[in-house]
C-alpha positions, 0 to 999 in steps of 0.5 A: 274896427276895419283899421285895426283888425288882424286875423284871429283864430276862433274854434280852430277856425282862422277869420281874415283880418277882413271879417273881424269887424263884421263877426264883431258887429254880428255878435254885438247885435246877436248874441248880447246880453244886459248881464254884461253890462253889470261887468262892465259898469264895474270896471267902468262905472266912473267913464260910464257917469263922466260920458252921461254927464258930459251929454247931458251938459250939450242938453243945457240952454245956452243961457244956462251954460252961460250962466254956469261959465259967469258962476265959475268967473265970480266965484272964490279962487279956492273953488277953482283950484278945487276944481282943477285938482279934481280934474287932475285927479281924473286925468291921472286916474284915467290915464292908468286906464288901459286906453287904446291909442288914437289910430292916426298917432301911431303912424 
């Protein structure tokens, strides 16, 4: 927020590059309301289930993970060519997504 904060104008009012992240953190924490989260999940409800999911895999046991990784090993070369169109398939989709670049690669 700090890096890639500009002025903006709010109410005629000029906010310096400075403040932005902190008029952004106090609404976060003041003026939040659950409803905005129904329109979020509309427009995002296959990132939101992707990132539960992928937190949800760094709960399981080692033991568990391990004996997923041997299943994907063992199992029919038509399963993992399923699985690795479905991922393309991800990418592809998120990838027309509207995803700010990493700060760092724009220098």
């Amino acid at each position: 927020m700090f890096f890639r904060a500009d002025n903006i104008e709010v109410e005629g009012v000029v906010i310096n590059a400075f403040e932005v992240p902190f008029v952004m953190l106090r609404q976060i924490f003041n003026d939040f309301d659950i409803t905005f989260f129904v329109h979020f999940w509309d427009a995002r409800a296959l990132w939101i289930v992707l990132t539960f999911f992928g937190f949800l895999c760094h709960a399981i046991p080692e033991s568990k993970a391990q004996k997923c990784r041997d299943l994907f090993v063992k199992s029919n070369i038509v399963i993992k060519i399923l699985i690795v169109l479905i991922v393309m398939q991800l990418v592809v989709q998120f990838q027309g997504e509207s995803f700010q670049p990493f700060i760092y690669f724009q220098f």
